[in-house]
C-alpha positions, 0 to 999 in steps of 0.5 A, spaced: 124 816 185 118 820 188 113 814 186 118 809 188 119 812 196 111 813 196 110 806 195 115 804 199 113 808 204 105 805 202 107 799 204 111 800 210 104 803 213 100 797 210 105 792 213 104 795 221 096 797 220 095 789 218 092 786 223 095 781 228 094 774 225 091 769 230 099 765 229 102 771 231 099 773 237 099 766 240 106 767 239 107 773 243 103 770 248 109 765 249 112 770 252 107 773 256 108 775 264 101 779 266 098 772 267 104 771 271 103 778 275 096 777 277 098 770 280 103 773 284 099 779 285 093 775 288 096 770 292 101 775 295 097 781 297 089 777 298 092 770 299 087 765 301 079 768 299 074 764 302 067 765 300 063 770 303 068 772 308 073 779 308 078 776 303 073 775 299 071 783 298 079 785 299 079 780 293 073 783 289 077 790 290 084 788 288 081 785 282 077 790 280 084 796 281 088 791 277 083 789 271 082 798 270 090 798 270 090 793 265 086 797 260 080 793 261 073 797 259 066 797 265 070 794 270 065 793 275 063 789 282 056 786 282 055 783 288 051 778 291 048 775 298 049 768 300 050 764 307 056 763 309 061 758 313 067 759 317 073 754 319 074 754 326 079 750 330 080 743 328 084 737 330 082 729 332 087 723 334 086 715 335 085 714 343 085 706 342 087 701 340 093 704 338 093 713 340 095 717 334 094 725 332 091 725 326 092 732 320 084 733 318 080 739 316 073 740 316 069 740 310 065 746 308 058 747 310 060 741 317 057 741 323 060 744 329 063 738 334 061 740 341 066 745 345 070 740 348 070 735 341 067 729 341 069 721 342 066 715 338 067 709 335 069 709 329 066 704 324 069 703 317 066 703 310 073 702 304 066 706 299 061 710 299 057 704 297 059 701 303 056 707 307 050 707 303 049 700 303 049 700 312 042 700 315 039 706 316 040 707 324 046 703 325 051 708 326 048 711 332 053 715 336 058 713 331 063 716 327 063 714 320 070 713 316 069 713 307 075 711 304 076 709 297 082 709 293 083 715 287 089 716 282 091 720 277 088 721 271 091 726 265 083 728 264 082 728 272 076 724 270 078 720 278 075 726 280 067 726 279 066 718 282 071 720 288 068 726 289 062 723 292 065 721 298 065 728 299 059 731 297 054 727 298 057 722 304 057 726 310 049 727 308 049 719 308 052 718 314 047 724 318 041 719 315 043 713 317 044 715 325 052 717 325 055 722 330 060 724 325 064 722 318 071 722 316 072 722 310 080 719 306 081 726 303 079 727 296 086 727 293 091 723 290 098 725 293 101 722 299 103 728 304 100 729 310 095 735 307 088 734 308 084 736 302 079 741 304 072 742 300 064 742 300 059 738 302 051 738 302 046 736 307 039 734 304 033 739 307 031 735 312 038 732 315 041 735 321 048 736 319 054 733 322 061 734 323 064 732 317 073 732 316 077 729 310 084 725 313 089 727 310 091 721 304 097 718 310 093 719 316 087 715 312 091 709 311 094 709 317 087 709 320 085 703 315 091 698 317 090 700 325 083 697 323 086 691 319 088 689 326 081 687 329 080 692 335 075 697 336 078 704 335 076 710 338 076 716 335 076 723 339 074 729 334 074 737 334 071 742 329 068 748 331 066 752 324 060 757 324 055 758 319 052 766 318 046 764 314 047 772 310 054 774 307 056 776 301 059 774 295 060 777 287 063 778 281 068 782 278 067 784 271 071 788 265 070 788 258 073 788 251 068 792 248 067 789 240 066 794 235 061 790 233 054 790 237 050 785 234 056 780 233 054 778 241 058 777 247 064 771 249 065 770 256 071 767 259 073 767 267 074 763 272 073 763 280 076 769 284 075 765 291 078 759 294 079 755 301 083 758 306 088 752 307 093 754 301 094 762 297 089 759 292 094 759 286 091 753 282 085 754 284 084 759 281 089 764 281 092 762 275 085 762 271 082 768 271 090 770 271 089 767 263 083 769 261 085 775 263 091 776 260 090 772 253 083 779 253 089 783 255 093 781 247 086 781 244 085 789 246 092 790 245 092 788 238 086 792 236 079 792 237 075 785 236 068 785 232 065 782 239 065 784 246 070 780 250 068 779 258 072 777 262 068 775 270 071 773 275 067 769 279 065 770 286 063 763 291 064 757 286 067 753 291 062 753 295 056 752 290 055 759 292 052 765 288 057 767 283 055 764 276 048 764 278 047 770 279 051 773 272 046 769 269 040 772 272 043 779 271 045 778 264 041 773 261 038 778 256 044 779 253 046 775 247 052 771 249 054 767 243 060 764 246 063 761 254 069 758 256 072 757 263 079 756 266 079 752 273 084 746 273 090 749 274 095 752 270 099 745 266 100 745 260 093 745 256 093 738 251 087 738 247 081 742 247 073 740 245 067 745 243 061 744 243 058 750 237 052 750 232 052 747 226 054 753 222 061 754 225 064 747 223 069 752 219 071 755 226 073 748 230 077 747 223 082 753 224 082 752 232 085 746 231 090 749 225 092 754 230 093 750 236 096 744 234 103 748 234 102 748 242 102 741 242 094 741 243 089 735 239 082 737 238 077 732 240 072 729 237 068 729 245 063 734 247 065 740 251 061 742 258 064 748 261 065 749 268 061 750 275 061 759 273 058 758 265 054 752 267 047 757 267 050 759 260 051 753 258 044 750 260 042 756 257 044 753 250 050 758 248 056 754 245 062 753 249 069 751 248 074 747 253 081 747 253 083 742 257 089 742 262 094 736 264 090 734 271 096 729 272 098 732 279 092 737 281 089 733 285 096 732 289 094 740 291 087 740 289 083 745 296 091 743 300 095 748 304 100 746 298 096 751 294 101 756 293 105 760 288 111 755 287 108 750 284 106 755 278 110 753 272 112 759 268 112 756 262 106 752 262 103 758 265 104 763 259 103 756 254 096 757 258 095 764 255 098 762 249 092 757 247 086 762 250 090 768 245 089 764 239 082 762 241 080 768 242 083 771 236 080 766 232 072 767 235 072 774 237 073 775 230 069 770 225 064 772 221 061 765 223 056 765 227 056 760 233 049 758 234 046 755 239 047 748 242 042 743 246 
């Protein structure tokens, strides 16, 4: 009877100390609400982060409070200098054929207006090839209008060509003589909410004011000019620019208990723009990698180091992801990945890893095909943070998120908690917890890639 109690006793103890398996916890994680915590949390108590700014460093100090409550290890800032720009007033309206008010805001890194605003006629362009097509000095005192005509894709592939007429239209309009551009806000919802992000002007170029319509306002522009009148347009931005700010990163990690097996980074962009709270954008993905570290810890201790980075001045092509890699580029990161497209549910997942992990993208694909999630064949890239380590040749893995209505509320004053969906949240944190389980601890290593 003593032998049969011992054993019995022996595989009770067994059954709690075996390790959690990858399915296991990708299940728990199914009813996560620390991802959920950290939204409220961040959108509630800092709410918008504009790069540089003070609520940018109230971010960084509220971050850094939350992540050593959670029980992450070396929690730290490093902070980092780069220019700054600032919102000021805003607003324009049609004076002529047909008087209307407009909702617009100013892009980053815009111009300022004089103080009473500006008046001009406008010339239209339906692309940016248009506008890059106009001959040089022909906009003179002028204001330029890009439209285009983006939709809805699941992979948000509408987001890079389009985008263009954001980055790089304003730089044309300023070479070929404009007084100012406006541009159809990159975006693909119908609300009157403009669509707020960076532009970039070539060293050489004498910004101009610069301001996205919202999507209605755009298209009302476009069917006053359809009736053939010269329309005049009055404009006011008033940003300010500081050339030295600062911005940073927040750090912690999950120590390996495996020095040599390297370092995985995941993250996402701590700021935001400053029309909405910065829930999507990027709330929700430092809120799930973040919360996916937090069930790795819980569950014992990994064979590699999780670090979790949230980012300082993405939006902005500011100093975040440049300057972690400038810092840390002596250290053997063996794996990256990035979560910034909102917090929809996650539908496939691609890697990009050496040869010798094959086995590794075979078990990601087991584990994560009960979430509803595909692996493909394509290429993982990263996002704009891990990109140096990526260039670098440290493998990556992507999970990919619905992108279907991101781009309603992409950089918009409708960027705020109530447009996270809990389950989708927390199915979010599931996907990045069987992740890591799986490739915090395989014996493989993962290489380097091209």
């Amino acid at each position: 009877m003593k032998k049969l109690i011992l054993l019995a006793l022996c595989a009770s103890t067994a059954a709690v100390a075996a390790p959690a398996t990858p399915e296991a916890l990708r299940d728990a994680a199914l009813k996560d609400d620390v991802a959920w915590e950290i939204t409220e949390g961040l959108t509630t108590e800092v709410g918008p982060r504009l790069a540089g700014t003070e609520a940018e460093a109230r971010a960084r100090a509220w971050s850094a409070k939350k992540l050593k409550a959670l029980g992450f290890s070396n929690v730290r800032i490093e902070t980092c200098d780069m220019p700054v720009w600032r919102r000021g007033a805003e607003s324009g309206e049609i004076i002529a054929p047909f008087p209307a008010r407009l909702a617009l805001t100013a892009l980053g890194n815009s111009a300022a207006t004089p103080a009473g605003g500006l008046e001009a006629e406008i010339v239209y362009f339906p692309t940016l090839a248009d506008l890059e097509a106009a001959k040089d000095g022909s906009l003179k005192g002028k204001i330029a209008f890009v439209s285009h005509a983006m939709r809805p894709t699941q992979d948000g592939s509408s987001y890079g060509p389009f985008g263009q007429a954001r980055r790089i239209g304003p730089n044309i309009a300023a070479q070929k003589g404009a007084t100012a551009i406006v541009i159809r806000s990159i975006g693909t919802d119908h609300h009157r909410n403009p669509h707020a992000g960076n532009t970039a002007f070539a060293a050489g170029v004498t910004p101009i004011p610069a301001a996205a319509l919202s999507i209605p306002d755009a298209e009302n522009l476009e069917r006053i000019l359809a009736r053939g009148k010269p329309v005049r347009m009055k404009l006011l931005l008033t940003p300010t620019f500081d050339a030295r700010g600062q911005s940073g990163n927040v750090i912690a990690e999950v120590p390996g208990s495996d020095p040599k097996a390297g370092i995985i980074v995941i993250g996402g962009h701590l700021d935001s723009w400053d029309l909405g709270t910065g829930a999507i954008d990027d709330a929700t993905g430092v809120a799930i990698t973040a919360a996916a570290a937090k069930r790795i810890m819980a569950a014992g201790q990994p064979r590699r180091t999780i670090r979790v980075v949230w980012f300082g001045a993405e939006e902005v092509a500011g100093c975040g992801g440049p300057s972690y890699y400038e810092r840390h580029k002596a250290e053997r990161h063996v794996l990256t990945a990035e979560s910034d497209f909102g917090a929809d549910r996650i539908w496939s997942v691609t890697a990009k890893l050496g040869a010798g992990a094959k086995p590794v993208e075979a078990r990601l694909s087991s584990v994560l095909a009960p979430l509803g999630i595909a692996f493909e064949a394509g290429e993982a890239h990263g996002g704009a943070d891990i990109s140096p380590l990526v260039e670098a040749g440290v493998p990556v893995i992507d999970l990919h998120q619905d992108g279907t209505r991101y781009f309603d509320l992409h950089h918009t004053p409708d960027d705020t908690l109530d447009k996270v969906d809990p389950e989708a949240l927390r199915q979010n944190v599931a996907a990045w917890t069987a992740m890591l389980a799986i490739a915090a601890n395989a014996a493989e290593d993962f290489g380097r890639v091209e």
